[in-house]
Backbone as CSV, one residue per row, in Angstrom:
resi,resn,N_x,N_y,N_z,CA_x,CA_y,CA_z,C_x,C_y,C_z
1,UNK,-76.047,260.764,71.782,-77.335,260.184,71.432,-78.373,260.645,72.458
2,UNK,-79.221,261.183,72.413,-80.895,262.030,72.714,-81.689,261.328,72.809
3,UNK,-82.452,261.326,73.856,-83.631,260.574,73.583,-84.795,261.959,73.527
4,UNK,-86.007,261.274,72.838,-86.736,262.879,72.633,-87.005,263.186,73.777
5,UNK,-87.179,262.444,75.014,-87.541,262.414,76.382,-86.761,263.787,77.120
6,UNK,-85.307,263.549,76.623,-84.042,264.231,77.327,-83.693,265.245,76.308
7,UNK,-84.528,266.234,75.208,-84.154,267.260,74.867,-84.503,268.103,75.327
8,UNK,-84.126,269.870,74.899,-84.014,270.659,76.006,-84.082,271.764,74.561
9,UNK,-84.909,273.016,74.919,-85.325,273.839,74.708,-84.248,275.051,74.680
10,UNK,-83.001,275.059,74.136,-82.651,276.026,74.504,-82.655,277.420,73.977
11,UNK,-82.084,278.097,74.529,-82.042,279.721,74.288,-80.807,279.697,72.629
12,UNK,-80.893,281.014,72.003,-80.170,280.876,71.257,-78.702,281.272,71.057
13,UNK,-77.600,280.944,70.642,-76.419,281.341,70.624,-75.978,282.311,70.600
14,UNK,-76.717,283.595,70.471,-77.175,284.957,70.705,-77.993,286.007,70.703
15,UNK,-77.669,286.667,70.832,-79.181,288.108,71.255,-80.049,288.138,69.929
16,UNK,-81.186,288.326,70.193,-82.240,288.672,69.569,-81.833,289.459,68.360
17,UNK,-81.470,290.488,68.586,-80.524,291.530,67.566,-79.209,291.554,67.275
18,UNK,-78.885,290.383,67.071,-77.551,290.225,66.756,-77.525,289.781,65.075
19,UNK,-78.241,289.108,64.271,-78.337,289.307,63.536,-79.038,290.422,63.040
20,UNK,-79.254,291.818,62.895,-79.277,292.876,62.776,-78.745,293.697,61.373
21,UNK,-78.574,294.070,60.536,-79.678,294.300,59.869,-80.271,293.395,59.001
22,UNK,-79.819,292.147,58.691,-79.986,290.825,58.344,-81.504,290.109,58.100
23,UNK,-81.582,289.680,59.484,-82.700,289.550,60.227,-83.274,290.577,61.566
24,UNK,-84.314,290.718,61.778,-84.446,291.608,62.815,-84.706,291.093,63.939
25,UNK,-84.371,291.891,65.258,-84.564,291.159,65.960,-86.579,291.034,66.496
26,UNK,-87.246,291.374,66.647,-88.345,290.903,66.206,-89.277,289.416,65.548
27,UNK,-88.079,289.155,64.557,-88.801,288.414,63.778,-87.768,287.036,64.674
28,UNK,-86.820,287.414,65.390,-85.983,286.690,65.738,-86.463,286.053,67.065
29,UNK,-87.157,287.223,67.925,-87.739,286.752,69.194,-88.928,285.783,68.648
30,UNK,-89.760,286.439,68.396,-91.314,285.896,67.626,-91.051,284.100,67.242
31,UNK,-89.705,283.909,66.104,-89.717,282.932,65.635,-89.091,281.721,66.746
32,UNK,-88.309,282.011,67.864,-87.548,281.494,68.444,-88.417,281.005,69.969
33,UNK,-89.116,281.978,70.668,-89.671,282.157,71.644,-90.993,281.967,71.395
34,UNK,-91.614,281.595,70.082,-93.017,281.184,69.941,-93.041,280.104,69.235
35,UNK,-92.632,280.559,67.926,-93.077,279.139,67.041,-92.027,277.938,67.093
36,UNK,-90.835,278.463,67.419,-90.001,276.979,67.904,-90.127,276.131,69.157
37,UNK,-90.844,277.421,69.690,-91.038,276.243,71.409,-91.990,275.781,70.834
38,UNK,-93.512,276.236,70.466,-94.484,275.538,70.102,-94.128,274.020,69.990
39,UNK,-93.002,274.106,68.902,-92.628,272.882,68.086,-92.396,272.106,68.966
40,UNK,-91.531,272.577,70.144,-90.860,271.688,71.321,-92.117,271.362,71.955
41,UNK,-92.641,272.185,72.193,-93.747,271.609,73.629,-94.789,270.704,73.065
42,UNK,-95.238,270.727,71.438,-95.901,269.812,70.858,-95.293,268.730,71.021
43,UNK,-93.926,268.236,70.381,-93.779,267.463,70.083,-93.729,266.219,71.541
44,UNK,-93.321,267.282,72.790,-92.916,266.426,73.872,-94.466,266.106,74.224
45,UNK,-95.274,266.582,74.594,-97.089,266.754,74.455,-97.269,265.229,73.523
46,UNK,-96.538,264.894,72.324,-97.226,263.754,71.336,-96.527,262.676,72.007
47,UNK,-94.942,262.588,72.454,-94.627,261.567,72.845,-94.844,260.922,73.828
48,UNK,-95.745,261.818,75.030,-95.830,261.307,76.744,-96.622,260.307,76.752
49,UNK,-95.552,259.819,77.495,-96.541,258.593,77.879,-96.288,257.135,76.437
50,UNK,-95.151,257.618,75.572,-95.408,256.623,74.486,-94.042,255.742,74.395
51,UNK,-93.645,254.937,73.719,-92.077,254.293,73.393,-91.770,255.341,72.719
52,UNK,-92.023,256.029,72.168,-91.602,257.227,71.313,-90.490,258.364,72.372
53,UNK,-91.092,258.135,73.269,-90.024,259.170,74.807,-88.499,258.343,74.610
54,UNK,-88.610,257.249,74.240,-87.309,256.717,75.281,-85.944,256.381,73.858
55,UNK,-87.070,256.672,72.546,-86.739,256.645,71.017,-85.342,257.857,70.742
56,UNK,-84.109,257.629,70.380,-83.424,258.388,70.249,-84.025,259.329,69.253
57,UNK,-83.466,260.539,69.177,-84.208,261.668,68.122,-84.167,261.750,67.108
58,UNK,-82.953,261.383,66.643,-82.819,261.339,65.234,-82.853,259.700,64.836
59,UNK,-82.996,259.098,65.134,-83.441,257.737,64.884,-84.555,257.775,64.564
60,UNK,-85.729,258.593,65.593,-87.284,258.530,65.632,-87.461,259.233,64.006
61,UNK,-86.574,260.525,63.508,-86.649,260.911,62.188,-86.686,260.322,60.992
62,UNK,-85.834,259.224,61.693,-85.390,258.518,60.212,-86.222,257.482,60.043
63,UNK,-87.202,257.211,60.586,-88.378,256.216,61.127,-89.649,256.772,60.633
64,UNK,-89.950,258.445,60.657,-90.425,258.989,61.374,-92.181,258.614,60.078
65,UNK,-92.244,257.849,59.280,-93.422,257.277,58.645,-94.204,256.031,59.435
66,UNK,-93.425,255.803,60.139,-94.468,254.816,61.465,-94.919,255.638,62.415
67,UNK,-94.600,256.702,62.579,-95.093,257.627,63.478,-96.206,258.840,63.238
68,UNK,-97.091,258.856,64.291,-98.143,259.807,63.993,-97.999,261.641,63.511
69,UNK,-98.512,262.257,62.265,-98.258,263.428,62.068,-97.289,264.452,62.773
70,UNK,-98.240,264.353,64.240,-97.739,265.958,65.200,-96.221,265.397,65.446
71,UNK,-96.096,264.344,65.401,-94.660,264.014,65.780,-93.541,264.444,64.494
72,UNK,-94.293,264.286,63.214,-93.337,264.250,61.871,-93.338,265.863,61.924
73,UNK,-94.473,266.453,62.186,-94.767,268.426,62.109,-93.821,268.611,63.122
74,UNK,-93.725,268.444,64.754,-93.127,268.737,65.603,-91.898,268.379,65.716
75,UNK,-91.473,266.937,65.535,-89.900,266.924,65.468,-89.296,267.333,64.460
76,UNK,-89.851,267.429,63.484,-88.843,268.157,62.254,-89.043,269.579,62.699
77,UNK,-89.676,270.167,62.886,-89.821,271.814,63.627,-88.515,272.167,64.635
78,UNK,-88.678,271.185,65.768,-87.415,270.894,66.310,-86.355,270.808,66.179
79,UNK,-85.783,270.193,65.272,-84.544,269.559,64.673,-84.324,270.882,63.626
80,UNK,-84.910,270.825,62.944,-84.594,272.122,62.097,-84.593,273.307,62.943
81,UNK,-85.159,273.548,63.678,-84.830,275.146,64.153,-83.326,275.417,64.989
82,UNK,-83.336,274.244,65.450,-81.821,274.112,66.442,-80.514,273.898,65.287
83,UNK,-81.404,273.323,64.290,-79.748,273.431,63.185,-79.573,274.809,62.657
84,UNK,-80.735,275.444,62.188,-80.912,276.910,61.903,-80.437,278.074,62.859
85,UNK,-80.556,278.100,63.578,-80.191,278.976,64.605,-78.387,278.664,64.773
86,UNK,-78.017,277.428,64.793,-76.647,277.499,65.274,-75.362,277.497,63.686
87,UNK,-75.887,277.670,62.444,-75.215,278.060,61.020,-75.387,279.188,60.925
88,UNK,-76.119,279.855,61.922,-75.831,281.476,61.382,-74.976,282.539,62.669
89,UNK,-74.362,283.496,62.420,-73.634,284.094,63.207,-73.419,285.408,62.474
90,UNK,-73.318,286.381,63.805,-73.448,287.848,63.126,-72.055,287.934,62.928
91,UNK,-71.279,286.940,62.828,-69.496,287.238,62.348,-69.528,286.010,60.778
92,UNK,-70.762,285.740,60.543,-71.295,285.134,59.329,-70.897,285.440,57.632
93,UNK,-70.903,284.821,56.642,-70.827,285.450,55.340,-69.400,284.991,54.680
94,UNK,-68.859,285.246,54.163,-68.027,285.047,53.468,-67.659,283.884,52.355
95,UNK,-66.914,282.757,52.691,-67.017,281.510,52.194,-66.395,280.385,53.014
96,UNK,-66.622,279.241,52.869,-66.223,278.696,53.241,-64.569,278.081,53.089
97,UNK,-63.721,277.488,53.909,-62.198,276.617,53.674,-62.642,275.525,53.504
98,UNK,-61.109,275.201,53.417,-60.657,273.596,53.713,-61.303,272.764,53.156
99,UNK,-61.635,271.333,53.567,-62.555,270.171,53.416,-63.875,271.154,52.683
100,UNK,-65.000,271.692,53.378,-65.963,271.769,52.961,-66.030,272.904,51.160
101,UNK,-64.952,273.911,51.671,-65.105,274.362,50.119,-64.463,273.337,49.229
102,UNK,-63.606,272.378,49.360,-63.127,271.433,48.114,-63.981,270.633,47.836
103,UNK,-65.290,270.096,48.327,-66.418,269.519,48.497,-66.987,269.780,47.446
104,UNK,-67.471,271.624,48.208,-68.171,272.448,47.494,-67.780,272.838,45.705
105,UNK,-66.579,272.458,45.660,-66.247,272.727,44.626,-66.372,271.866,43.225
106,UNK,-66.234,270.353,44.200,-66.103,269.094,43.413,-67.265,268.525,43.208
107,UNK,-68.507,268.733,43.759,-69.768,268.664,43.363,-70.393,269.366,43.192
108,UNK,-70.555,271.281,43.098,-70.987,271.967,42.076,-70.394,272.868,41.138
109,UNK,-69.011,272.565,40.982,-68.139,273.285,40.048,-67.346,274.418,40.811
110,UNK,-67.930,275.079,41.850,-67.851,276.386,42.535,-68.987,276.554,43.860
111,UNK,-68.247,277.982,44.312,-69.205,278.180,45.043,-70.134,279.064,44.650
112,UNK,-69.879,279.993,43.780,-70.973,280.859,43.142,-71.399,279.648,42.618
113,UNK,-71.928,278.917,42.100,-72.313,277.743,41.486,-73.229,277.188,42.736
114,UNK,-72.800,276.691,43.705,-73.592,275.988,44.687,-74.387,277.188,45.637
115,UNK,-73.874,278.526,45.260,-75.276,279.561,46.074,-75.774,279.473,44.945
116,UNK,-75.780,280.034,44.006,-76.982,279.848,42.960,-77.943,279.020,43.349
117,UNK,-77.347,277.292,43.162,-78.296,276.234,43.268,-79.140,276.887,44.614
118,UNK,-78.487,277.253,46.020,-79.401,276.576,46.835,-80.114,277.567,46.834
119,UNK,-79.672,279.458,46.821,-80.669,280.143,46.671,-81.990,279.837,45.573
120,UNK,-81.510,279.521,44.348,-82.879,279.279,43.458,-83.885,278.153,43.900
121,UNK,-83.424,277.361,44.925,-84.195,275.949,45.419,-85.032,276.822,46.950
122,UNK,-84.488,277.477,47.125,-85.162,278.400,48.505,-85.978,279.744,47.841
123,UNK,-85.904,279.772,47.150,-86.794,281.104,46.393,-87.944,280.368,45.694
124,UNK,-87.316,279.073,45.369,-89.192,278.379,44.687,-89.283,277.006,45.104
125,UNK,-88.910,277.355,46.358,-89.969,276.341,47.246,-91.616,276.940,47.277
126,UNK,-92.609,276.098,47.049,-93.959,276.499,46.909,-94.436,276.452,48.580
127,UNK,-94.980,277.537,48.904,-95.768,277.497,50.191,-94.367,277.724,51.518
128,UNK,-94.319,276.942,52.019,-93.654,276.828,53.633,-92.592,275.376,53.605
129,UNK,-91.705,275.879,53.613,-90.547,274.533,53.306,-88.984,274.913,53.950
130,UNK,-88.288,274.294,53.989,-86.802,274.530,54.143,-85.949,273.940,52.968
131,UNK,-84.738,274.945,53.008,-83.880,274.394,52.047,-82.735,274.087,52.328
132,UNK,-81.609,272.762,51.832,-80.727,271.903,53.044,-79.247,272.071,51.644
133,UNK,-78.581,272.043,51.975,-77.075,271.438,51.935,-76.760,270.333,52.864
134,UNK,-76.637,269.010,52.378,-76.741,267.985,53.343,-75.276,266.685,52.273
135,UNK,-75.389,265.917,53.337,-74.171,264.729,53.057,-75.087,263.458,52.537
136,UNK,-74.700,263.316,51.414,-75.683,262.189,51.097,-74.565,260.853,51.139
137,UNK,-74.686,259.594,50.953,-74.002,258.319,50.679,-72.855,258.746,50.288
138,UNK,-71.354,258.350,50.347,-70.539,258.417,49.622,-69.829,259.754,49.903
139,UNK,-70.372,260.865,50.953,-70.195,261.825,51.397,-69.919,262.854,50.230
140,UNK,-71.495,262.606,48.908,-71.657,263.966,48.175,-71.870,264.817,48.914
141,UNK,-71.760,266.346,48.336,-72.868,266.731,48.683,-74.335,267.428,47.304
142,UNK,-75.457,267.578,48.333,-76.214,268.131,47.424,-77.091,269.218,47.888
143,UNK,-77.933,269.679,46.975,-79.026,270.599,47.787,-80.023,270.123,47.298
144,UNK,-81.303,270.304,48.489,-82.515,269.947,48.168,-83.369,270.296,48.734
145,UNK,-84.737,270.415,48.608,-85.173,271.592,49.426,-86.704,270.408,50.297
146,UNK,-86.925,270.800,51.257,-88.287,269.698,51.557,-89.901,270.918,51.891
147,UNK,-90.672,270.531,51.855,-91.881,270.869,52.444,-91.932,271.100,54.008
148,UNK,-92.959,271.973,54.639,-93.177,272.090,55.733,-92.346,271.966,56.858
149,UNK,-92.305,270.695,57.900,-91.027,270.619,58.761,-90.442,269.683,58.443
150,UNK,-90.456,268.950,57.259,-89.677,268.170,56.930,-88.410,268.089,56.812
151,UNK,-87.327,266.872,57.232,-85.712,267.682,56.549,-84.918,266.007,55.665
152,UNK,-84.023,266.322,55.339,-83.405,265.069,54.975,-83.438,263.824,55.666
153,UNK,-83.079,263.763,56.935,-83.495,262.866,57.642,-84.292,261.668,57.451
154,UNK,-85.196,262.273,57.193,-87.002,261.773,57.343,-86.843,260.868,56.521
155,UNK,-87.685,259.556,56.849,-87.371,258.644,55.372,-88.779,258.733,54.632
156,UNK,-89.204,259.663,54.808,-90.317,260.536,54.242,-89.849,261.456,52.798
157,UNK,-88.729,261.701,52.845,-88.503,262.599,52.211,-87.439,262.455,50.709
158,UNK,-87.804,262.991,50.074,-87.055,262.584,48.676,-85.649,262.468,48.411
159,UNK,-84.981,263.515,49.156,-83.721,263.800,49.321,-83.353,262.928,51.139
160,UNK,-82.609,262.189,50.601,-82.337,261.690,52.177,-80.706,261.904,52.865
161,UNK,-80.213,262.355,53.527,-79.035,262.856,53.568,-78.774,263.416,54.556
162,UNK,-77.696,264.156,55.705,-77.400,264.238,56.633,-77.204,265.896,56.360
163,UNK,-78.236,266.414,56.891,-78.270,268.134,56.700,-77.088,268.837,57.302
164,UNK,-76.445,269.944,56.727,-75.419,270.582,57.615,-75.192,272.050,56.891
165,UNK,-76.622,272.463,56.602,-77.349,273.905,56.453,-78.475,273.930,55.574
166,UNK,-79.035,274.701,56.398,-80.290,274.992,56.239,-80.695,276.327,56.458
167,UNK,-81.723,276.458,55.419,-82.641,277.959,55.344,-83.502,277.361,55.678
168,UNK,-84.576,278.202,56.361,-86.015,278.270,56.447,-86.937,278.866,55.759
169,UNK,-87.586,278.538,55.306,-88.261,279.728,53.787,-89.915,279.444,54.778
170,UNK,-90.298,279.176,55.497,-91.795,279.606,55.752,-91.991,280.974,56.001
171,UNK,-93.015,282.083,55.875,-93.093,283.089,56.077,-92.502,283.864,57.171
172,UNK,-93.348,283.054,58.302,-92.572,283.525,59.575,-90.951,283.548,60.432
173,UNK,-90.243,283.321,59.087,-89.248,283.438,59.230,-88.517,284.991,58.492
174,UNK,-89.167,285.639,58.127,-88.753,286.695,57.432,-90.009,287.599,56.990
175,UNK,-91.450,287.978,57.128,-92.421,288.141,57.002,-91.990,289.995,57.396
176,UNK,-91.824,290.045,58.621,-91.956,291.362,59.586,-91.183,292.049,58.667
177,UNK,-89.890,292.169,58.184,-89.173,292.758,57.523,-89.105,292.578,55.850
178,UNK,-89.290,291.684,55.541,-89.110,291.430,53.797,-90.613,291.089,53.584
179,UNK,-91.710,291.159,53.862,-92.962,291.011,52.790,-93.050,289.951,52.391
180,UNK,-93.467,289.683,50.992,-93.989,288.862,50.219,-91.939,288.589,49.407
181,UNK,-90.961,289.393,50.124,-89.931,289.265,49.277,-89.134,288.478,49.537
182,UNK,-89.301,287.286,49.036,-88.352,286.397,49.617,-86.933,285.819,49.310
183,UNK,-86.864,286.195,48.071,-85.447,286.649,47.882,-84.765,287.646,47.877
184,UNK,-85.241,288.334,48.305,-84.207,289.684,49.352,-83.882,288.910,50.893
185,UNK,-84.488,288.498,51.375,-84.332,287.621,52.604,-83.465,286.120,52.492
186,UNK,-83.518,285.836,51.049,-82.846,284.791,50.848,-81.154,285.226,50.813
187,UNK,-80.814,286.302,49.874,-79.764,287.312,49.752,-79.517,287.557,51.219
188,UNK,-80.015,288.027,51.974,-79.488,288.671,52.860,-79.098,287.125,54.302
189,UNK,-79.450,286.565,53.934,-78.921,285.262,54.781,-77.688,284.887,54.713
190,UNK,-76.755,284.901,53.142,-75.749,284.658,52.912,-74.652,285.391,53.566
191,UNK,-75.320,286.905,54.266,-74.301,287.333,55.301,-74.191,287.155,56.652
192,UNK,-74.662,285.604,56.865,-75.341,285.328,58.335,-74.353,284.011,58.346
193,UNK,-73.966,283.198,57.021,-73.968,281.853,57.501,-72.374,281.810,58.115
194,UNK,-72.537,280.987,59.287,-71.089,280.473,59.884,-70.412,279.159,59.544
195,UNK,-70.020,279.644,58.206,-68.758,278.477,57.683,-67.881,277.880,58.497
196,UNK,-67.835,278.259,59.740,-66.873,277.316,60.211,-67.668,276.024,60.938
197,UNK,-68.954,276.862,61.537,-69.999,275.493,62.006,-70.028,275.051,61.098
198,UNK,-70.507,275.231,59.942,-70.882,274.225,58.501,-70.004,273.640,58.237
199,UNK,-68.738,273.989,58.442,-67.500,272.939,58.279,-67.839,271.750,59.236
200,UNK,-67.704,272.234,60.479,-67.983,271.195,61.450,-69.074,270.512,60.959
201,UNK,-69.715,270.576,60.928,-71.139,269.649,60.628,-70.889,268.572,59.683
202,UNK,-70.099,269.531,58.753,-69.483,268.721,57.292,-68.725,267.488,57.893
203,UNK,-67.549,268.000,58.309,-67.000,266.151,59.312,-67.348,265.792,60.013
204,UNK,-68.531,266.152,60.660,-69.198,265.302,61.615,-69.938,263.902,60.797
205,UNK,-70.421,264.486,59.493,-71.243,264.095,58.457,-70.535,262.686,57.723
206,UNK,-69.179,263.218,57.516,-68.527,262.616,56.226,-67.656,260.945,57.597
């Protein structure tokens, strides 16, 4: 348990170019070393000085409609970029075992079945959003996609549920290399994700 006071900025689980030809590394520094600290240094910037410092983190999320904007923009920025960064791995792709593919199987028929869903929910997200595989009640699962920095968490948000992958679909997550193409970037993620973290996440969840 975190307090937002006591989080920490870290570096990522590997090199810049390690997801390579995937993602580039470019878009990897840029997104990691600019717009995710941003997120961090805002959000710690909104809480100083408030009860909001001493507020566990994901508690403050699940709250996070009593709380002022930069905090809902900045901690979901936060929280999502640190889950994003640690589901992908350049030893990434394949499918998932165990627990999480029988999951996967029993609530969307398959797994070609459940990429479908989440790629088509990350290809028409409108504007700047993320898209989640998350644990809802009863330890379904589902996909659902949110706006801006929003994530399941949030009791803001339509889909409420315990995320344990996520895409990022705002531009600057894929801009430098894929264009206006965002499902070529969506495609090419599926050889990034690390099923075995997503497993983990999965029983952390359930």
């Amino acid at each position: 348990m975190t307090k937002v006071s006591e989080l920490i900025f870290q570096g990522l689980p590997y090199a810049y170019n390690a997801l390579e030809p995937h993602i580039d590394a470019m878009t990897m520094e840029i997104h990691h070393s600019r717009h995710h600290k941003a997120y961090f240094d805002n959000l710690q910037a909104a809480v100083k000085d408030t009860d909001m410092a001493g507020m566990e983190f994901t508690e403050l999320l699940r709250n996070i409609s009593k709380f002022p904007v930069a905090v809902r923009n900045n901690g979901g920025g936060h929280y999502n970029h640190e889950l994003f960064w640690n589901i992908m791995s350049a030893q990434g792709g394949g499918e998932p075992q165990g627990e999480l593919a029988s999951a996967i199987a029993r609530d969307f028929g398959s797994f070609a079945d459940f990429r479908e869903k989440f790629s088509n929910a990350a290809k028409t997200r409108f504007g700047s959003g993320w898209t989640w595989l998350c644990v809802l009640p009863g330890d379904k699962l589902e996909v659902c996609s949110t706006p801006n920095q929003d994530n399941p968490l949030m009791d803001v948000s339509e889909c409420k549920g315990q995320p344990i992958l996520g895409l990022d679909v705002w531009e600057h997550a894929y801009y430098l290399k894929y264009q206006n193409k965002r499902p070529d970037y969506v495609s090419a993620f599926w050889n990034l994700v690390d099923w075995n973290r997503v497993g983990s996440n999965f029983k952390q969840a359930i």
